[in-house]
SEZASE-870095 format. One record per residue (C-alpha): residue number from 1; residue in three letters; x, y negated, z. Coordinates in pm, whole numbers. Example, Ala and Ser with C-alpha at 12.3 -4.5 7.8 and 13.67 -1.06 7.14 Angstrom:
BEGIN
@drenza->1; kelum->ALA; X->1230; Y->450; Z->780;
@drenza->2; kelum->SER; X->1367; Y->106; Z->714;
This chain:
BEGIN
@drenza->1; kelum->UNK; X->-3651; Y->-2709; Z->-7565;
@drenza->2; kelum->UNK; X->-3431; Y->-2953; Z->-7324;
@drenza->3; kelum->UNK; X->-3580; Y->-3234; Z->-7133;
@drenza->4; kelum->UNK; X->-3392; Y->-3482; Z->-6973;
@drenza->5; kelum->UNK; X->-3492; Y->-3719; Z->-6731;
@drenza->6; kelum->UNK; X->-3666; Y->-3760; Z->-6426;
@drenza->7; kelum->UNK; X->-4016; Y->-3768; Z->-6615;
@drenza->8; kelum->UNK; X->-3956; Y->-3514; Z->-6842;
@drenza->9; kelum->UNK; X->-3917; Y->-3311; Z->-6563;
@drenza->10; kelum->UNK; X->-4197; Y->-3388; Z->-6461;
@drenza->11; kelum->UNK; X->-4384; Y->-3374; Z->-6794;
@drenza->12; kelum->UNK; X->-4201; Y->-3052; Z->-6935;
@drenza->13; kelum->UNK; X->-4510; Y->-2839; Z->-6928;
@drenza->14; kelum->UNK; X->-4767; Y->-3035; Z->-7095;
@drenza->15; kelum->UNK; X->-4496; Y->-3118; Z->-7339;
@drenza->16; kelum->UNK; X->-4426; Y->-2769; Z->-7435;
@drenza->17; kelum->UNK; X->-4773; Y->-2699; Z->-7427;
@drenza->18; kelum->UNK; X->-4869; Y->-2968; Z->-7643;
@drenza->19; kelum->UNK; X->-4594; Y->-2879; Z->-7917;
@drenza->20; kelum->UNK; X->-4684; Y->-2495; Z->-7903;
@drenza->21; kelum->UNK; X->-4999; Y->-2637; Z->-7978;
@drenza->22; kelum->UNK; X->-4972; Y->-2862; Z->-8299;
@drenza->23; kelum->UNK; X->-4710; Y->-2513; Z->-8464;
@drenza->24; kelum->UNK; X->-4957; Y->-2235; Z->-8364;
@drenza->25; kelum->UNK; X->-5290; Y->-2439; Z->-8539;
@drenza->26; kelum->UNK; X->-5123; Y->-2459; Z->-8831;
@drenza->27; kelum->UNK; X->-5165; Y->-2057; Z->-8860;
@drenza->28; kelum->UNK; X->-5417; Y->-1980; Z->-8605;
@drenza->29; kelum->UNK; X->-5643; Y->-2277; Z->-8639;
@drenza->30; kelum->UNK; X->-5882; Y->-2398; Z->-8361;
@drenza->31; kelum->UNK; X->-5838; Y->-2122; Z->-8142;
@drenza->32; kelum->UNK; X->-5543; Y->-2255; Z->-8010;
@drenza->33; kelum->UNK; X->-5540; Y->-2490; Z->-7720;
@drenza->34; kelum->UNK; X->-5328; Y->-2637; Z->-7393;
@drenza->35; kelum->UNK; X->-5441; Y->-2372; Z->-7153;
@drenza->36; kelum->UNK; X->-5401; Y->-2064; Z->-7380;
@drenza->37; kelum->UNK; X->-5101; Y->-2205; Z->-7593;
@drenza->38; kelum->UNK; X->-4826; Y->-2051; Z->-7429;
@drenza->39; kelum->UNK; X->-4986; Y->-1710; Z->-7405;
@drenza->40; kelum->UNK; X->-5062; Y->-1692; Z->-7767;
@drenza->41; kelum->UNK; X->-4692; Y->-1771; Z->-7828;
@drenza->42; kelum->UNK; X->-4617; Y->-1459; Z->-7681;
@drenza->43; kelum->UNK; X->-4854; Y->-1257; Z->-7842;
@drenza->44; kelum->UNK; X->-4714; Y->-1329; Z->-8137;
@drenza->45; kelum->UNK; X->-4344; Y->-1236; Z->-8053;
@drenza->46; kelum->UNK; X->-4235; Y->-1564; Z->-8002;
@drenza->47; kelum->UNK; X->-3980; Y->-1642; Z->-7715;
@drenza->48; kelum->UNK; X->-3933; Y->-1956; Z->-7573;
@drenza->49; kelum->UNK; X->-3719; Y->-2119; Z->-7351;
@drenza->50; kelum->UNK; X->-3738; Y->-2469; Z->-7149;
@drenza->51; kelum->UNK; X->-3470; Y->-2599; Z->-6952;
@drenza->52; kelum->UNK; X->-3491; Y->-2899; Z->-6793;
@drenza->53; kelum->UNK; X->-3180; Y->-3156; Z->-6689;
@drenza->54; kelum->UNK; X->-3182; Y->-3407; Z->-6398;
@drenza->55; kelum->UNK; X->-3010; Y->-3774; Z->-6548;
């Protein structure tokens, strides 16, 4: 994922977060959530990368 922008800087995590989120309950269902999103990303082999871009 690329954010640009000051506040998506800012924002970057909970972004990510929240759009790990909304893929992984589509297979895993409820159990999935903010806090533990990223680490059940991983679990499941998936690599991710975030870069962020000042304007």
């Amino acid at each position: 994922m690329t954010f640009n922008g000051e506040h998506a800087k800012k924002e970057a995590d909970l972004i990510t977060r929240s759009i790990v989120t909304s893929i992984l309950k589509q297979n895993l269902g409820e159990r999935v959530n903010l806090i533990n999103a990223i680490a059940l990303l991983n679990e499941q082999g998936i690599t991710h990368h975030i870069e962020n871009r000042a304007s």
